[in-house]
Each structure stands twice: as C-alpha cells, then as structure tokens.
C-alpha positions as CSV (number, residue, x, y, z in Angstrom):
1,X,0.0,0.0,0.0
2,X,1.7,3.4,-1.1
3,X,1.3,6.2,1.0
4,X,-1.0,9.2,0.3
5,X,1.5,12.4,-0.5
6,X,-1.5,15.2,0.4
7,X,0.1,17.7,-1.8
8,X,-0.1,16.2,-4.6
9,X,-3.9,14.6,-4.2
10,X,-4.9,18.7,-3.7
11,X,-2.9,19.5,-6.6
12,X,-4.2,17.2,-8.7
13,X,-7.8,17.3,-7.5
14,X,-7.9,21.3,-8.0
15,X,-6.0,21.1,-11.0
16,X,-8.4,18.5,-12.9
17,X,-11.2,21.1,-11.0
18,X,-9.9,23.5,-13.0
19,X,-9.6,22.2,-16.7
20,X,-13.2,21.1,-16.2
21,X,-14.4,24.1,-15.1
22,X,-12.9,25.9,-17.8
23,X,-14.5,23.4,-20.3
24,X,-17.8,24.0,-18.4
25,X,-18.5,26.9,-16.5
26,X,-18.2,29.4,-19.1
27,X,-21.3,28.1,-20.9
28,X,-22.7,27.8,-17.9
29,X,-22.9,30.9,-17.1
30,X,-24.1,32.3,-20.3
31,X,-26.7,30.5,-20.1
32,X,-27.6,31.6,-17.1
33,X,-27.1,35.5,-17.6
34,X,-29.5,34.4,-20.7
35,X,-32.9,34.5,-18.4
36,X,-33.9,37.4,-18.9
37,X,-34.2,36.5,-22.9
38,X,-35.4,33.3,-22.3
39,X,-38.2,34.2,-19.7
40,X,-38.9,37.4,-21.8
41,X,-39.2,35.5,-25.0
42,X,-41.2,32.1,-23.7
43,X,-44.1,32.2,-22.0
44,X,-44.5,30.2,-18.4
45,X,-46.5,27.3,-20.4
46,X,-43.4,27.3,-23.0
47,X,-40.8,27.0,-20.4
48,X,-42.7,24.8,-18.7
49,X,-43.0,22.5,-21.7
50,X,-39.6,22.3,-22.6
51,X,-38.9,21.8,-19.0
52,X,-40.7,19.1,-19.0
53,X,-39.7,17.0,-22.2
54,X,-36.4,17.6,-20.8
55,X,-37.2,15.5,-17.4
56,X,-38.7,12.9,-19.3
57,X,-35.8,12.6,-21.5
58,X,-33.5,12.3,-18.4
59,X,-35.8,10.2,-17.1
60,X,-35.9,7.2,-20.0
61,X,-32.0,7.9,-20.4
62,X,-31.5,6.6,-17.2
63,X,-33.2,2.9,-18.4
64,X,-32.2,3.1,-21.7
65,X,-28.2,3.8,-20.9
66,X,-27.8,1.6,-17.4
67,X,-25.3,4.2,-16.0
68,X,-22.7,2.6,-18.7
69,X,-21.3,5.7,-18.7
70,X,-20.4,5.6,-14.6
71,X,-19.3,1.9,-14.9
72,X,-17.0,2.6,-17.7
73,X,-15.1,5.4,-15.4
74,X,-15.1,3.2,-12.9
75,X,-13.8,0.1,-15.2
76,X,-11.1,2.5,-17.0
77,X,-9.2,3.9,-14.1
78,X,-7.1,1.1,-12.6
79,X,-6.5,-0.3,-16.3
80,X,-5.0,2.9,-18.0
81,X,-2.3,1.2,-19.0
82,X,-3.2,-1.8,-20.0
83,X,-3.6,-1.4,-23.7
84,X,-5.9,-5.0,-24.4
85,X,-7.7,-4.1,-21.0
86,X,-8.9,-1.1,-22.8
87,X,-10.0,-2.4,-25.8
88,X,-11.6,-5.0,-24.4
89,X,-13.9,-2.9,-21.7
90,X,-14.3,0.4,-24.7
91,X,-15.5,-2.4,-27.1
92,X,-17.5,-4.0,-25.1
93,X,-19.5,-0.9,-23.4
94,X,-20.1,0.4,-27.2
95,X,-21.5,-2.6,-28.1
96,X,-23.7,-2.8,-25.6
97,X,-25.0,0.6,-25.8
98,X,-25.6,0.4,-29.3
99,X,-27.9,-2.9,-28.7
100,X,-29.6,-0.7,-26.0
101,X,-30.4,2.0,-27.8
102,X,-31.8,0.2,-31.0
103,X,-33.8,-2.0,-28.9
104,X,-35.4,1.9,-27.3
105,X,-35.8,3.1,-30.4
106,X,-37.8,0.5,-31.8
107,X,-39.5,0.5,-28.7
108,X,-40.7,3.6,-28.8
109,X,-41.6,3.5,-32.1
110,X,-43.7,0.7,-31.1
111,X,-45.7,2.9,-28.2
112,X,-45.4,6.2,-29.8
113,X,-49.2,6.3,-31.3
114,X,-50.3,6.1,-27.6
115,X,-48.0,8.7,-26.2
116,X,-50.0,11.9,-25.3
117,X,-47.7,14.6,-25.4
118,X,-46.3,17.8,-27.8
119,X,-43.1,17.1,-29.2
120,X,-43.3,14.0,-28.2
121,X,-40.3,12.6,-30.9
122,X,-37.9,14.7,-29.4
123,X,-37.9,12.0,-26.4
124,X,-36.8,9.6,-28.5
125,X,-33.7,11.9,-30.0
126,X,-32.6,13.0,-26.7
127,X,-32.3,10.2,-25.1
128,X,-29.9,8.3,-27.9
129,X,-28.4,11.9,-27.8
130,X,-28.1,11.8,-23.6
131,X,-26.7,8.3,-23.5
132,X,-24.0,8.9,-26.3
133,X,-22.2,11.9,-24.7
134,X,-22.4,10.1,-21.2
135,X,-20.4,7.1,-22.5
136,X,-18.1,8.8,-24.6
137,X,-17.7,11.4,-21.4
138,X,-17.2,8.2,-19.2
139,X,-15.1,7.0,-21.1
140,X,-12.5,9.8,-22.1
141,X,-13.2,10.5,-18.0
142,X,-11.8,6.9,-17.4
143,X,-8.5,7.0,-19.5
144,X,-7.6,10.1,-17.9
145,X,-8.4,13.0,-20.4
146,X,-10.1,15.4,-18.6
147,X,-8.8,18.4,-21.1
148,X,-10.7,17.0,-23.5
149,X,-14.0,15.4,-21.2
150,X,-14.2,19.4,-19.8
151,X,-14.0,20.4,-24.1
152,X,-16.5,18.6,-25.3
153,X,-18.8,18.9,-22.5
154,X,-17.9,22.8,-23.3
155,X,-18.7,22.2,-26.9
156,X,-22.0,20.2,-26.8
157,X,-22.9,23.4,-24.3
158,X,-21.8,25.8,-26.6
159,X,-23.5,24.6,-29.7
160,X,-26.9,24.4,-27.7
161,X,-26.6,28.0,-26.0
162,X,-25.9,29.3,-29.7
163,X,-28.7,27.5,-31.7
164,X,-31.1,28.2,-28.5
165,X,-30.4,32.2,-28.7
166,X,-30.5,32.1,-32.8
167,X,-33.6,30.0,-32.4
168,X,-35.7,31.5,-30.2
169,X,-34.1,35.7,-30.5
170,X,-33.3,35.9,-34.1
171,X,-35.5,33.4,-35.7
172,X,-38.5,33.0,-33.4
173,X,-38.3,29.4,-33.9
174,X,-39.7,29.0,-29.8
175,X,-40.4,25.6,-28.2
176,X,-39.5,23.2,-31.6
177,X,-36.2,24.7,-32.1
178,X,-35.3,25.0,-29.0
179,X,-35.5,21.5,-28.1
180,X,-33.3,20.5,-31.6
181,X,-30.7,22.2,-29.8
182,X,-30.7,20.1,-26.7
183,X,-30.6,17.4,-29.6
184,X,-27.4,18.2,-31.6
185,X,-25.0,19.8,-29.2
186,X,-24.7,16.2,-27.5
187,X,-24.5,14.5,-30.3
188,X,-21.7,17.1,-31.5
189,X,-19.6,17.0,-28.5
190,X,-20.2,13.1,-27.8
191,X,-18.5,13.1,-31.6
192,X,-15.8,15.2,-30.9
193,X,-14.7,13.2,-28.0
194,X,-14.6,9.9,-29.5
195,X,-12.8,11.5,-32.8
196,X,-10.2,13.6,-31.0
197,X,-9.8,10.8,-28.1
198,X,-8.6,8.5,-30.4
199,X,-11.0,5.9,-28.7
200,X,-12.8,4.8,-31.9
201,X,-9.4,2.9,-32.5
202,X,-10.2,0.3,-29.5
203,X,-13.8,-0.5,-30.9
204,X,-13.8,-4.1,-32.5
205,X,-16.3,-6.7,-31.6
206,X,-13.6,-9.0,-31.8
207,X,-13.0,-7.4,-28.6
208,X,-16.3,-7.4,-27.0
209,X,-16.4,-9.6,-23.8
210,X,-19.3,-11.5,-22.2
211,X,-17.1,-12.0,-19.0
212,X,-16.4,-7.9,-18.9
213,X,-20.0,-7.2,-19.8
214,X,-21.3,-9.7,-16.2
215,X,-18.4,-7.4,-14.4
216,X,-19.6,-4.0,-15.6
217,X,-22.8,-5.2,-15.7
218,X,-22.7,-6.6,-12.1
219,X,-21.5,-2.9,-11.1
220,X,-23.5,-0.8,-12.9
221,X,-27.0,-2.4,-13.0
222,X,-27.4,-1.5,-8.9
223,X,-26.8,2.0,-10.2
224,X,-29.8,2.3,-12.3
225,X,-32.2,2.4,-9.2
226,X,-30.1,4.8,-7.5
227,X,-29.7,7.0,-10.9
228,X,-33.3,6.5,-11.1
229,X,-34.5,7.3,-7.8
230,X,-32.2,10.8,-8.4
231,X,-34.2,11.4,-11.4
232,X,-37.5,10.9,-9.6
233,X,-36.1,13.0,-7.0
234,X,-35.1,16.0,-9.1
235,X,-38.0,15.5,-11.9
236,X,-40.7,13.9,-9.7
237,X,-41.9,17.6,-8.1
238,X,-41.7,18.8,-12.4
239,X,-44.5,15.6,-13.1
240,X,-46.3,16.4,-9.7
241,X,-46.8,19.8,-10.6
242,X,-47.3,19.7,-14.1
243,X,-50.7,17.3,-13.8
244,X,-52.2,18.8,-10.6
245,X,-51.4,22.5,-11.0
246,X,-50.4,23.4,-14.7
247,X,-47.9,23.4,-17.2
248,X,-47.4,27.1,-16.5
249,X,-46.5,26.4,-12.7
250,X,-44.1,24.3,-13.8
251,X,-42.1,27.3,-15.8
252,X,-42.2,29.0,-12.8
253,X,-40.1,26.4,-11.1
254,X,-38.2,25.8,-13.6
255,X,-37.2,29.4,-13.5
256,X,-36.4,29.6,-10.2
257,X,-34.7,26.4,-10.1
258,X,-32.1,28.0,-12.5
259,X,-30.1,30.0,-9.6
260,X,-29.5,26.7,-7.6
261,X,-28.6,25.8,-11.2
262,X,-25.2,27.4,-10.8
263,X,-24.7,26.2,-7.2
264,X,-25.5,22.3,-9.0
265,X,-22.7,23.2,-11.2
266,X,-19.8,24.8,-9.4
267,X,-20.3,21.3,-6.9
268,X,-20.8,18.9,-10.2
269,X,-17.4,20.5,-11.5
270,X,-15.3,19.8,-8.5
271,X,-17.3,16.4,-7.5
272,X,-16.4,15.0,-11.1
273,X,-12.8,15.4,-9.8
274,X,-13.1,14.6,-6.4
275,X,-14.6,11.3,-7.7
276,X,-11.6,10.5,-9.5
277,X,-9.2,11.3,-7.0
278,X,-11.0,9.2,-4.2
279,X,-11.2,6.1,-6.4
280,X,-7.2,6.6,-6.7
281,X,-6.5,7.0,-3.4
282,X,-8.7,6.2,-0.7
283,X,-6.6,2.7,0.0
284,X,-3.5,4.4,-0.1
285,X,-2.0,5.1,3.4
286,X,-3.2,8.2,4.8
287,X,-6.2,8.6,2.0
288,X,-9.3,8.6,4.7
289,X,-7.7,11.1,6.5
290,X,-7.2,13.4,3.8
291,X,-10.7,12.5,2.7
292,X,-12.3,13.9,6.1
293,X,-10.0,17.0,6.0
294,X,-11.4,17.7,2.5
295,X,-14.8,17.0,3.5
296,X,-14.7,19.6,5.9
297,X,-13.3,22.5,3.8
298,X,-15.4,21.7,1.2
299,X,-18.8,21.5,3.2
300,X,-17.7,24.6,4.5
301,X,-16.8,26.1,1.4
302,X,-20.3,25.3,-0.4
303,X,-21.9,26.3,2.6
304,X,-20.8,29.4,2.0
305,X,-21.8,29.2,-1.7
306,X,-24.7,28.5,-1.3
307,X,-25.4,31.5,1.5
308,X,-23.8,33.9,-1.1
309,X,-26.7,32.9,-3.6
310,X,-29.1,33.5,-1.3
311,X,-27.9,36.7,-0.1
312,X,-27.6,38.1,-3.7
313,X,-30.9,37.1,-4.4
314,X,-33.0,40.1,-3.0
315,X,-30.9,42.4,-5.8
316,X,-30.4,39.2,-8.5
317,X,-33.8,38.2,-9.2
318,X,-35.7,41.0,-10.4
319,X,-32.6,41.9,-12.7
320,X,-32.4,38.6,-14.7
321,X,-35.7,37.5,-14.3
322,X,-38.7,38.8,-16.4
323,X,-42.3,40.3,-14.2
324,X,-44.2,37.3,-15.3
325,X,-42.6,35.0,-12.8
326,X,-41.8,37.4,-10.0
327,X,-43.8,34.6,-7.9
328,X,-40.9,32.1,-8.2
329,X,-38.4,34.6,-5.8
330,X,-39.4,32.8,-2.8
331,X,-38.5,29.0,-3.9
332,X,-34.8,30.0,-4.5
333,X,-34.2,29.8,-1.0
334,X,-35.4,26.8,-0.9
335,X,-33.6,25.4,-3.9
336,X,-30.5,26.7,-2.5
337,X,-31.1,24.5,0.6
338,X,-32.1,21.4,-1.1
339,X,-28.5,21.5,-3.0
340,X,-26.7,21.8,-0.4
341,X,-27.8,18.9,0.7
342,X,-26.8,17.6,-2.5
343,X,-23.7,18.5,-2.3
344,X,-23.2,16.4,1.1
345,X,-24.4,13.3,-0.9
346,X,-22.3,13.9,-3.7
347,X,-19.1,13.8,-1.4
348,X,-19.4,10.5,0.6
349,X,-20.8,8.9,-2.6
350,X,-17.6,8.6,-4.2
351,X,-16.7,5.9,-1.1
352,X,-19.1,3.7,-1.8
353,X,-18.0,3.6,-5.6
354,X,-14.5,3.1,-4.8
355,X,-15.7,0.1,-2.2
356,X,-18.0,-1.3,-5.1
357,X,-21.0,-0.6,-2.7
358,X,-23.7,0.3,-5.6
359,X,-26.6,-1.5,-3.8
360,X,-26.4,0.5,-0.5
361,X,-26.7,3.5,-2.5
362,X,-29.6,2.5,-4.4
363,X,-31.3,1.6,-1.5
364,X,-30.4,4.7,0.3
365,X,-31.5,7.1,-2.6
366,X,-34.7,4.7,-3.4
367,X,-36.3,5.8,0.4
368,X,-35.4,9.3,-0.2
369,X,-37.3,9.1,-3.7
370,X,-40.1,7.5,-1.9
371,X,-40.1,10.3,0.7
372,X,-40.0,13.1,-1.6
373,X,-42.8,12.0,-3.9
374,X,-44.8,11.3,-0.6
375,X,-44.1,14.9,0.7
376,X,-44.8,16.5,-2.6
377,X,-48.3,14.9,-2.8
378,X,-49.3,15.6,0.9
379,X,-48.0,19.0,0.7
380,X,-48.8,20.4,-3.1
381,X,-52.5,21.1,-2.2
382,X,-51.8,23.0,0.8
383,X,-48.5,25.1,-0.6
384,X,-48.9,24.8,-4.0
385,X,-45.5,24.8,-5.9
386,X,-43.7,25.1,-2.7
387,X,-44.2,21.5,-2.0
388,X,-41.7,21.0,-4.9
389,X,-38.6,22.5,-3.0
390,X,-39.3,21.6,0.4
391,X,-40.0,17.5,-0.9
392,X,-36.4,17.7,-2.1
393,X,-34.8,19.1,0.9
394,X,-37.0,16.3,2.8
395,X,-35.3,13.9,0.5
396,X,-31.6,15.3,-0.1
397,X,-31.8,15.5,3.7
398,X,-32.5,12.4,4.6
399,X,-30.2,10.6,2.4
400,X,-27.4,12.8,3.2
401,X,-27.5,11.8,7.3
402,X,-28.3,8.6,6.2
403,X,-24.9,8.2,4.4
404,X,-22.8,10.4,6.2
405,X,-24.2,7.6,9.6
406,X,-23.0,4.8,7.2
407,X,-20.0,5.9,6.5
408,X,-18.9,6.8,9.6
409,X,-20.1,3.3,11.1
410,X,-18.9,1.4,8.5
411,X,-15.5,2.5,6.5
412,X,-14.1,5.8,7.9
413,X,-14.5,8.8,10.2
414,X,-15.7,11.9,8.4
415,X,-16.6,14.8,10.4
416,X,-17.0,18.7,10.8
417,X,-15.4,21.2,12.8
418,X,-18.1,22.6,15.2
419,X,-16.6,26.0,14.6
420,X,-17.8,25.7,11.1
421,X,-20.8,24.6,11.6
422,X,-22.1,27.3,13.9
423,X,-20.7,29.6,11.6
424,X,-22.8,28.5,8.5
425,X,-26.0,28.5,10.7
426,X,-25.4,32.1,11.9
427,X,-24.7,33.2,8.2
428,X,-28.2,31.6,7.6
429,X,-30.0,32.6,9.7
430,X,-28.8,36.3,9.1
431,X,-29.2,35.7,5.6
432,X,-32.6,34.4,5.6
433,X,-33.8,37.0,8.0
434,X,-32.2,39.9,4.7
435,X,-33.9,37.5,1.9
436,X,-37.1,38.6,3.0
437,X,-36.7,42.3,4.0
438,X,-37.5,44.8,1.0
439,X,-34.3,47.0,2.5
440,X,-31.3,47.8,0.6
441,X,-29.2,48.9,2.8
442,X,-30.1,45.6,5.0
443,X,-28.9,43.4,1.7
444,X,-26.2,45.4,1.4
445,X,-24.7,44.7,4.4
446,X,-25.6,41.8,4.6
447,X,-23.8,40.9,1.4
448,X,-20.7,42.4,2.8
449,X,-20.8,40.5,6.4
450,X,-21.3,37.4,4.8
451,X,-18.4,37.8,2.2
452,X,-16.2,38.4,5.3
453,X,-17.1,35.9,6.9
454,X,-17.1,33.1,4.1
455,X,-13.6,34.6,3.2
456,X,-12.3,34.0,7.1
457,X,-13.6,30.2,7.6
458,X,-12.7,29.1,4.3
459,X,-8.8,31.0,4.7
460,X,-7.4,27.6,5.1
461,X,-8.7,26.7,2.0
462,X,-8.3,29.8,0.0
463,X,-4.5,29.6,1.3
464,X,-3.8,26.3,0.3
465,X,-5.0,27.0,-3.3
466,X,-3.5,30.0,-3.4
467,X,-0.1,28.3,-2.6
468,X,-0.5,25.4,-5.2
469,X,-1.0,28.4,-8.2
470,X,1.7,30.6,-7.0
471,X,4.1,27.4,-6.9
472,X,2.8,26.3,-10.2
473,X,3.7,29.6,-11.8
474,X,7.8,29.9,-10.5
C-alpha cells in the first residue's frame, strides 16, 4: 500500500477542478445570464413544456443507458495502461449501448401512437443523444483526459446555447427549435470526443467480452435504481406539478430552479474530480484522513456558496428574471437549501463507488425518492408549488445523514469542525432574515458581512489554493 502524498492529491484534485471548469463553466454561465431572454421571450407554459420533455428525456435515459457511462469510469481507471484491457472494456461498453439504444428506439416506435404529449419525438432523440455523450464522457473521463472530457462537454454546451439564442431571438423558432438544440450539441460534442480521443481505434467486436460485460454489468445495473431514484427526486416535483397545478406552474419552477442551477454546477465540477481522485487514493496510506479533511473544507466552502446565492438574491432576481414569474423569488431559497444537501451526498458517494457498494446506494436514494414524492403529494395542495422544493430538501436531507451515519459506522471517520458549523447557521440565519426584508441597505450589508465571513472560515482553504498556483507559476 503506497502512501498518500496530500500535496499532490490537492494538486491534482484542483488542477483537474480547473480544466473542467474551464471546459464547463463558461457556458454555464451564459446560459444563465441568458434568463432574462429566455423568460422574456417564452411564455411560463413554453418553459414549462420544454422543461418538461427535458425531465422525461432524463428520465428514460437513465433505463435506456444503465449508468454505462459511470461503470466505464469506474472500469477505466485502474487499467489505464493496460492497452488489451482497454480495448476490451471500450468495445464492449459500445457494443452494448448500441444494442440498448436500437432496442429503445424501436421500442418507442412501437408505443409512440399512444403517447399523449407535444413534441413528443424529441424523447426519443434526446435520449440516444443523452446516453452517447455520457459514454463517450465516461469513457475519455476513465482513461484520464479530462482536457478534452471538460472540451466537449464545453462544446455540446456551446453549440446548444448558440442554436437556443438564434432560435428562439433571431429566428422565433420558440419551443420546436429550442428542443433540436438540446438534440445536436450532444450529439456534436459526444462526436468530438470519440474522434479527437482516439477511442474509436479500440472498438472491434472481436474485442467485445461477455465476462467484462457480467463485471460492468454486475457494477452498474445496482446504479440504475439509484440513478433512477435521483431522477424521480429532481423530476418527480416537475411531473407532480405539471398534472395537478399546470404546465405554467411548472415554468415557474423551472425558472427559479435555475439560480441553484449554478450552485449544481460549481459542486458537479469539482465532485467529477473529487470522484476521480478518491477512487485513486482512498486505500492508499493516509487517504481517509485526507478524505475527512477535504470533506470539511469543502462542506464549509459550499456552505458558504450556497449563503452567497441567497444573499444576492434580493438584488439578482428581479434583474435577470422577467415580471411574469416574479412569484418564483421565494423558492430560491429553498432550492439553495435542497442542494446543499446535494452536495453532502455527492461527497461521501464517491466511497461507496470506490468500495463497489452500488446497492447501498440505491437503496439509500430509493427511500429518499419515496419520501420526496410522498411529501410532494401531501403538501402540493396545501402550498402549491412550494411543495416542490421543500419535498427535495426532505429527500436530499434524509439521504445525506443517512450516508454520512453509514460511512462513519462502517468504513471511515468523516466529520466537521463545530466552529464551522455554527458559523454557517449564523450566516443563515442572518441571511434568511435579509432574503425577506425589501431593505437595501439591509442586503447590502448583509452581502458584505457574509463575504467576510465566508472569506475568514474558508482562509485555510483559499491559502492552500492559493499556494498550489503561485508554486505552479515559479
């Protein structure tokens, strides 16, 4: 067992945080800053629409592509340089997902005359178009390219935030067009990878495997419960509103979903590193103990993320969003929290895929779907679209002490400083106590304490980084 050199791992972790998030948070943030088109542009039913075919699409993707995509990562790592290892797993995963995909497509062919929906063929395209860039991502994640995972990603984002704004601004395409984007800048950036990966050169079926498809099969089938069970959780309160309030509701969500949007993907950019480097080096002398040091800092750290959303909000919101869905302002606070939440789950989940434990998780994340859909239903006709935010935070809760108990019990110690935690709360507390005051000068100095404050706990941190890019640049 090698020992765990600490400066390295946090090199390496923020260094593959930041080639992703150059790939990825650019667009990102477009995209974002685009609301005020968008919402301006579509009306709440329109949003809501394309919203919706969107949650299907992720929905079905999740059957259709059995988290191939998460195996292959998984599959990759420990057999980079194995060149017949490679072949053998790449050729085998394609093949598969190839099979998969023609057998949904002629499914669906099959049951579209009884589907009852608009737009309804744009589930079939993009799903094939989902699945494709989350294999080719997994695999390019898997051999170790994350220059050119974080480019195509960036591209496949690029080419849909272009054809969206042509589409919908210049052309006034609306809902039709709209959704061909989400189609093609997959497909594009899926393509790009392969080509410029150089992984189309291991695809032979003389090189598909029956006893590597049982192995990735055996890992990744447990996965598609837990996958599933996220999707439910996330698109679940989009369905539940959709039939029992309206389509239009649904826009309204969907709009104020969009600022914990960029809290989703600030974590989703470092967590996609974080996986990697736990997988490497959680056995290695010395790696649960870095683990729970990181933990800390970076609970602490998206804490403080998330607070600074919040407490932006009061001035953020009317600016980027248009009148006609000034009623979502008060579900961003709840978003915020939900995520958070997220965020917990998404950084003791890389343990139980580097100890193979994909049926704890999907029993874990199976309750808290369960919970939120309950929550939602009971809730929905007494709070209306609120129910939506506050079933997630029920759920993301739950799930997040559940593992964060298991863990601990089970494989390694991972705890917070109490001085952090009281911290955060305080910041909350203050901040929630701003988020509703129609005061300035309240917000304003409320923005201000809390920058000083998240800048103090998270020093450590910020010094650490800090030190790895001034050392990188002598």
């Amino acid at each position: 067992m090698s020992s765990i050199n600490s400066k390295n791992v946090s090199s390496n972790l923020f260094k593959n945080t930041g080639i992703i998030a150059i790939g990825q948070i650019s667009t990102k943030i477009i995209n974002f800053l685009l609301l005020p088109l968008y919402t301006s542009l579509l009306t709440k039913e329109e949003y809501g629409l394309i919203d919706l075919i969107s949650t299907y699409a992720t929905l079905l993707a999740v059957f259709v592509g059995l988290q191939l995509g998460t195996a292959i990562f998984r599959f990759l790592i420990p057999n980079r340089d194995d060149d017949l290892k490679l072949k053998k797993l790449i050729s085998t995963v394609i093949c598969a997902v190839i099979l998969l995909c023609v057998i949904y497509s002629v499914a669906f062919v099959g049951v579209s005359p009884f589907i009852r929906i608009s737009y309804k063929w744009f589930l079939l395209y993009l799903v094939l178009a989902t699945v494709y860039l989350q294999v080719t991502s997994g695999i390019v994640r898997g051999i170790g390219n994350n220059s050119l995972y974080a480019f195509g990603n960036f591209l496949a984002a690029t080419i849909t935030l272009v054809m969206n704004v042509i589409s919908i601004a210049v052309l006034h395409l609306g809902v039709e067009a709209m959704l061909l984007a989400y189609v093609v800048g997959p497909i594009l950036g899926a393509t790009v990878i392969l080509i410029l990966s150089g992984c189309y050169k291991y695809i032979a079926l003389k090189y598909f495997s029956f006893t590597e498809l049982k192995k990735i099969l055996q890992y990744a089938i447990p996965l598609v419960p837990n996958e599933l069970s996220w999707t439910l959780i996330h698109s679940s309160d989009r369905m539940i509103v959709s039939a029992i309030i309206s389509v239009s509701a649904n826009g309204l969500l969907a709009a104020a979903s969009k600022f914990s949007y960029i809290y989703t993907t600030a974590f989703s950019i470092f967590n996609t590193s974080w996986t990697e480097q736990v997988v490497l080096h959680y056995k290695d002398e010395g790696g649960t103990e870095y683990i729970s040091k990181m933990f800390d800092k970076m609970v602490t750290f998206f804490g403080s993320v998330g607070i600074g959303i919040i407490t932006c909000m009061p001035v953020a919101y009317n600016i980027l969003i248009n009148t006609q869905y000034k009623d979502g302002y008060g579900l961003v606070f709840y978003y915020v929290i939900a995520v958070f939440f997220n965020a917990i789950i998404g950084l003791i989940s890389a343990i139980y895929l580097v100890e193979n434990e994909t049926k704890q998780i999907a029993i874990s994340t199976a309750v808290a779907a369960i919970i939120n859909i309950i929550v939602d239903l009971a809730l929905i006709k007494f709070i209306g679209v609120y129910a939506a935010p506050i079933s997630s935070i029920c759920a993301y809760g739950i799930i997040g002490f559940w593992r964060l108990y298991d863990i601990n019990r089970r494989h390694c110690s991972i705890k917070m400083k109490k001085r952090n935690v009281i911290v955060l709360l305080a910041m909350l507390m203050f901040s929630i106590f701003a988020y509703y005051q129609e005061n300035i000068w309240i917000n304003i100095i409320n923005i201000l304490v809390v920058a000083i404050i998240a800048l103090y706990i998270n020093y450590d941190l910020l010094k650490e980084l800090g030190g790895l890019i001034f050392e990188r640049k002598k």
